[in-house]
C-alpha positions as CSV (number, residue, x, y, z in Angstrom):
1,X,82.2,168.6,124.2
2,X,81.2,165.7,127.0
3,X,84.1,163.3,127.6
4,X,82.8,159.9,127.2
5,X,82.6,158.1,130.8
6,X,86.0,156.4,131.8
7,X,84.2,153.0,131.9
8,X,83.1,153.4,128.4
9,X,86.9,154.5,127.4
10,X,88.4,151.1,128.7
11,X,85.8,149.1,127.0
12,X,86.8,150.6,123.7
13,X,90.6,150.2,124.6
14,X,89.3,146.6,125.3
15,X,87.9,146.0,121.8
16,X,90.4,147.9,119.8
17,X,93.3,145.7,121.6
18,X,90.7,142.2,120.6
19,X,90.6,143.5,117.3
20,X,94.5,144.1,116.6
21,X,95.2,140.1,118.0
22,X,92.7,138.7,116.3
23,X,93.1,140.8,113.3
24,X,96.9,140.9,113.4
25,X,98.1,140.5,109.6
26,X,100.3,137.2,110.5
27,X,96.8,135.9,112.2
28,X,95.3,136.3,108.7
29,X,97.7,136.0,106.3
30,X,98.4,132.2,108.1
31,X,94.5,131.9,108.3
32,X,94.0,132.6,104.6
33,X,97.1,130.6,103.7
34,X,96.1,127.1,106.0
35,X,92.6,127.0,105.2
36,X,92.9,127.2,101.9
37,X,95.6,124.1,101.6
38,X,93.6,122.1,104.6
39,X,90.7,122.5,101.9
40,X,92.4,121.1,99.3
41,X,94.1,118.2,101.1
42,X,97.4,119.7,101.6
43,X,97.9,119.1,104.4
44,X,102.0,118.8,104.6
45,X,101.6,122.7,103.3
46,X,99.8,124.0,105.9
47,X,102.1,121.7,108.8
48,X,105.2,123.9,107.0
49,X,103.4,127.3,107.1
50,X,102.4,126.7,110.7
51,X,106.1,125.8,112.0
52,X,107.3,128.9,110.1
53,X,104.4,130.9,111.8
54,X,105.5,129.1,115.2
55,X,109.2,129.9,114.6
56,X,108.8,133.6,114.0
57,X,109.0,135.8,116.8
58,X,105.4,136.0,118.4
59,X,106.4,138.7,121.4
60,X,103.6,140.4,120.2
61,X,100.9,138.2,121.4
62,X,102.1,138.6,124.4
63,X,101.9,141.9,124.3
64,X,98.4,142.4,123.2
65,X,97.1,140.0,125.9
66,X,98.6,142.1,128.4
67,X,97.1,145.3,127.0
68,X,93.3,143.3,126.9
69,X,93.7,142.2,130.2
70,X,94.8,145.4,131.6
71,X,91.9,147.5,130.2
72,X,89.0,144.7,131.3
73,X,90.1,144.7,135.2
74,X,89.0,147.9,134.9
75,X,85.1,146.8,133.2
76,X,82.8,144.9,135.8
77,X,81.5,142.9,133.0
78,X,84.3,142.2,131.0
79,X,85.4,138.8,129.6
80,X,88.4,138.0,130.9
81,X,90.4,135.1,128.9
82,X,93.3,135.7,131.0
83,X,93.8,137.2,134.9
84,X,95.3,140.5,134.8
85,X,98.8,139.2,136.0
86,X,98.9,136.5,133.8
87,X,102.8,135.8,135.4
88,X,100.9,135.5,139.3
89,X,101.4,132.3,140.9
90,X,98.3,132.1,141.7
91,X,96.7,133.1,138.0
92,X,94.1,130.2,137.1
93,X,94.2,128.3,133.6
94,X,92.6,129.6,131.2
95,X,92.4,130.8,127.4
96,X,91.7,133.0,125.1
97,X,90.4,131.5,121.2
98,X,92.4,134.1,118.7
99,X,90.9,132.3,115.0
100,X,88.4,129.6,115.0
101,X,87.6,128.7,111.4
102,X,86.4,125.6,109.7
103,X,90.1,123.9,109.2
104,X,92.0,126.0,112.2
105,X,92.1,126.9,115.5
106,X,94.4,129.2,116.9
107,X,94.3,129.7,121.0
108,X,96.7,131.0,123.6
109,X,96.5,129.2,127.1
110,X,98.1,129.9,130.4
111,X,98.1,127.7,133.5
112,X,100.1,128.4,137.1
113,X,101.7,125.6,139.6
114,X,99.4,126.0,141.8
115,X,96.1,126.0,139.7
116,X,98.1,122.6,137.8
117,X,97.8,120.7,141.0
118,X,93.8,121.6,142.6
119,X,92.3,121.2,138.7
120,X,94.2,119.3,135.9
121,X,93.7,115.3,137.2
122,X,91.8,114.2,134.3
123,X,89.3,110.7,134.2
124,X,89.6,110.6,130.4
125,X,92.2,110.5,127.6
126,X,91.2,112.2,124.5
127,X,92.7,111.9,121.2
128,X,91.2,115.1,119.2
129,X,91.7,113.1,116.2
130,X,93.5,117.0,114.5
131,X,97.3,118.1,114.1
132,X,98.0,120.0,116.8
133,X,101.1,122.4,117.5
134,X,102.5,123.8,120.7
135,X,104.9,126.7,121.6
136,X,105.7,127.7,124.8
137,X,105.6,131.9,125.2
138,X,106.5,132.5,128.5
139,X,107.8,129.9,131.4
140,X,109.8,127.0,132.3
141,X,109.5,123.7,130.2
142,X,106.5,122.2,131.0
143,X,106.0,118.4,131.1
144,X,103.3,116.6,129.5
145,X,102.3,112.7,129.8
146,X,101.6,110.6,126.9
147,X,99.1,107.7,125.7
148,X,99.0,106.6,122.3
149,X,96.8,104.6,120.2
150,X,96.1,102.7,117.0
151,X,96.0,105.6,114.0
152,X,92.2,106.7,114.3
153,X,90.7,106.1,110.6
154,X,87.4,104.2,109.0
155,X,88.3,100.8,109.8
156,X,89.4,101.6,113.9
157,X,87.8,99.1,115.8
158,X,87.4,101.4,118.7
159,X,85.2,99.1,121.0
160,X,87.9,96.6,121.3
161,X,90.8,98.7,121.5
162,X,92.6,100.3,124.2
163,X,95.8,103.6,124.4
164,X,98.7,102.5,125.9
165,X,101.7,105.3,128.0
166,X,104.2,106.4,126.0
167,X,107.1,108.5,126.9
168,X,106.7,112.0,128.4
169,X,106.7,115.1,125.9
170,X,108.7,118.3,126.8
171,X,107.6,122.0,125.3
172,X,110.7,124.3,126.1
173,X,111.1,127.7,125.0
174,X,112.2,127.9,121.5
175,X,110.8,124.5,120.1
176,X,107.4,123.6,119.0
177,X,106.0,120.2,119.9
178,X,103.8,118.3,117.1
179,X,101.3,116.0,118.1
180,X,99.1,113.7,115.4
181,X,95.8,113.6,117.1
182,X,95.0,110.6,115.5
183,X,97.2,108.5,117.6
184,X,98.6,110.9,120.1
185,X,97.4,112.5,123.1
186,X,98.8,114.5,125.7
187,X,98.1,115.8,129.3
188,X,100.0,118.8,131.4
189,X,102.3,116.7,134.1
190,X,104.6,119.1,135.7
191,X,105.3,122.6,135.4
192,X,107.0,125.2,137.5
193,X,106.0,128.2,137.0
194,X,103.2,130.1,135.2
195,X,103.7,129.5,131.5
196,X,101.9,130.9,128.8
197,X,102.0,128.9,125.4
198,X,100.3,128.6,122.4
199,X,98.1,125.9,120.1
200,X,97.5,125.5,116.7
201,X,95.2,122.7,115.2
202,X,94.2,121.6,112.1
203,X,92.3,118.1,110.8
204,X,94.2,115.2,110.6
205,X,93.2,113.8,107.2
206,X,92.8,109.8,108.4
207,X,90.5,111.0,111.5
208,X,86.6,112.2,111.4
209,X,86.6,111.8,115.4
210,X,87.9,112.3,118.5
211,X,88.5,109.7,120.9
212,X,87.9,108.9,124.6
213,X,89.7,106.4,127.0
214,X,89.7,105.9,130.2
215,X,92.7,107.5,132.3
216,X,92.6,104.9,134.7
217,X,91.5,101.3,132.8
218,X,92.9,103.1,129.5
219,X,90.1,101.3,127.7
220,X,87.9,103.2,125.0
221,X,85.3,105.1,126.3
222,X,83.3,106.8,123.3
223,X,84.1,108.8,120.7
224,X,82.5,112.3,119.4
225,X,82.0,113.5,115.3
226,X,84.4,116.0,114.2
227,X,82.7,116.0,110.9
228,X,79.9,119.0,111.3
229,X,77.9,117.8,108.2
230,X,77.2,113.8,110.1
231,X,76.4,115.6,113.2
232,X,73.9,117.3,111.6
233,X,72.8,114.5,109.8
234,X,72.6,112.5,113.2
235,X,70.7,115.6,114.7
236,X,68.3,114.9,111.8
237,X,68.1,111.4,112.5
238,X,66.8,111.9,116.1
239,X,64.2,114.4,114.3
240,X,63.0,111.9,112.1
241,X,62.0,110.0,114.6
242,X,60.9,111.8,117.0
243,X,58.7,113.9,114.3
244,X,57.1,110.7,113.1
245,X,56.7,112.1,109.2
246,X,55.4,108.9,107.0
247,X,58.9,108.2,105.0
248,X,61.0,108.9,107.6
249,X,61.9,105.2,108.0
250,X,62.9,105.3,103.9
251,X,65.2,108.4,104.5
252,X,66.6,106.6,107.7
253,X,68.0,104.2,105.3
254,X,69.7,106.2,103.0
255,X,71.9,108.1,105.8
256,X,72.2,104.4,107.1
257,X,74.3,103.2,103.8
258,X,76.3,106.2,103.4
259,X,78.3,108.8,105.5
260,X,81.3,108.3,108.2
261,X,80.7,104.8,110.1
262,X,79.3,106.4,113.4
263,X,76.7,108.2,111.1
264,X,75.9,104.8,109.6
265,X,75.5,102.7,112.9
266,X,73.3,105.9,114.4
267,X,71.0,105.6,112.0
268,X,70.7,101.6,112.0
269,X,70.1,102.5,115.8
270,X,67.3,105.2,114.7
271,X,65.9,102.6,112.1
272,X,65.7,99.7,114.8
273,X,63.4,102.0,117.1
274,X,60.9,102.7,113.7
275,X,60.8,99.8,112.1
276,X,62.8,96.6,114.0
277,X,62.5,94.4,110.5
278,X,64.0,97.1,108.3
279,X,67.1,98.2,110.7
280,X,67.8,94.4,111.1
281,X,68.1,93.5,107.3
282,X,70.7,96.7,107.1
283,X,72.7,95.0,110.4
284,X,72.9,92.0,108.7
285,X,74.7,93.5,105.7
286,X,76.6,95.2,108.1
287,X,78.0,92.3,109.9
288,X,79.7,90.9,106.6
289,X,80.2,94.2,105.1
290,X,80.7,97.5,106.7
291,X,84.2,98.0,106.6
292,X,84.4,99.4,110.2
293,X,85.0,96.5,113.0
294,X,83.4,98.9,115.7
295,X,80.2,98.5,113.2
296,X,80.5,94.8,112.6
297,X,80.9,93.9,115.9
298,X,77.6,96.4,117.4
299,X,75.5,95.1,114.4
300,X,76.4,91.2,115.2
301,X,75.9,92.0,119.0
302,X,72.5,93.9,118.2
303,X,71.2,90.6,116.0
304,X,71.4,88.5,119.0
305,X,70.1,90.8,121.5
306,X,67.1,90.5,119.1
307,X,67.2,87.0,118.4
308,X,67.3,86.6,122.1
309,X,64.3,88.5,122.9
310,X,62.5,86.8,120.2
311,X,63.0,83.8,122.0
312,X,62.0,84.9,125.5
313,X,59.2,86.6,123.8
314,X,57.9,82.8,121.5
């Protein structure tokens, strides 16, 4: 009997080790478990089942993610989430996604001193608008800085609103650090030494999107859908358009007076290009209505940008 080739051996020692992290039976059973009660709006049950997941012992990650990375250094091809001596110095930031459903995400990151200091200034504060959990695997306590903001929700008025500091956060070995997306965010600051942590998320219930600011200015930026049902829905709004199908401008209307606020305001925006008279009667409801101030405000500033024009154009 032929030996298979030793390249093809390491790629199956590759997928076999894949498959027992993201297969292992605490991955699933806390999967089954934390979608299910993020589903149903419990969202205090899946916060519990995720600390008690956090404060278990999780060696074995670890250990997995050594055995992947070991076997791909060996495939030319091969994905690799992590450098093979994940504990180097010099070993890059990077990660490795181990669940990715509809109401979690489960990821294990790693990021050196010296990779810290040529890559991680960021030009933008983001507030991911989700629960998110840290734990620190391997490393010395790793310092983050803080910005937080007015609880993301319907009503934010995002255009006039700005984060503000806060005080530093520390994840240390043995302690997991909770951060509420909708009105924290957090940035690596110091570290020193190769650490290895990792990060569960999960929806925040008051917050559909995640939020930019400016690092610098710390004034608001945009802010991007969350919600995977509006984005399609904006996607379909473009299309509409675009297309040019006879009652597109009557189904514009309809995702115009229902939906999240962004979806509701990108449609008015759609609308105005089709037919300026019809998306200017909804922008005028909206200005007294629309129980979003971001909205209120865009629609008032849109009514005189037309009324303006109107005039230069009499």
């Amino acid at each position: 009997m032929k030996r298979p080739p030793l390249l093809e051996c390491y790629r199956s020692y590759q997928a076999i080790q894949e498959s027992l992290l993201r297969q292992h039976p605490l991955i699933c059973e806390l999967s089954d478990k934390v979608e299910d009660l993020v589903q149903s709006n419990r969202i205090s049950e899946a916060e519990s089942n995720i600390k008690i997941f956090l404060d278990g012992d999780l060696r074995w990650i670890l250990m997995h993610i050594e055995y992947y990375v070991h076997s791909a250094r060996y495939i030319p091809d091969a994905f690799m989430p992590f450098p093979h001596d994940t504990y180097s110095p010099s070993s890059p930031f990077s990660m490795i996604r181990i669940f990715d459903g509809e109401n979690l995400s489960i990821q294990v990151s790693s990021v050196s001193p010296i990779d810290f200091v040529s890559r991680m200034a960021g030009k933008t504060v983001q507030f991911s608008g989700q629960k998110e959990f840290y734990r620190l695997l391997s490393g010395r306590p790793m310092t983050f800085r803080q910005w937080q903001c007015d609880r993301i929700c319907e009503e934010s008025d995002f255009m006039g609103s700005a984060c503000r500091f806060a005080e530093p956060a520390e994840l240390v070995l043995g302690e997991t650090l909770e951060i509420d997306g909708a009105c924290q965010a957090i940035s690596i600051d110091k570290i020193t030494s190769p650490c290895v942590y990792v990060q569960i998320s999960i929806p925040s219930l008051s917050a559909s999107v995640s939020v930019d600011f400016d690092a610098e200015s710390l004034a608001y930026r945009e802010l991007h859908p969350r919600n995977g049902k509006a984005a399609r829905s904006m996607f379909l709004l473009s299309t509409l358009r675009n297309i040019g199908t006879p009652d597109r401008a009557e189904v514009i209307k309809k995702l115009a007076l229902t939906g999240p606020f962004y979806q509701r305001w990108y449609a008015v925006r759609e609308l105005l290009a089709i037919d300026p008279a019809a998306g200017a009667e909804i922008a005028k409801k909206m200005v007294d209505d629309d129980v979003n101030p971001s909205v209120r405000r865009a629609a008032r500033a849109t009514l005189d940008f037309l009324a303006s024009k109107a005039k230069e154009e009499a």
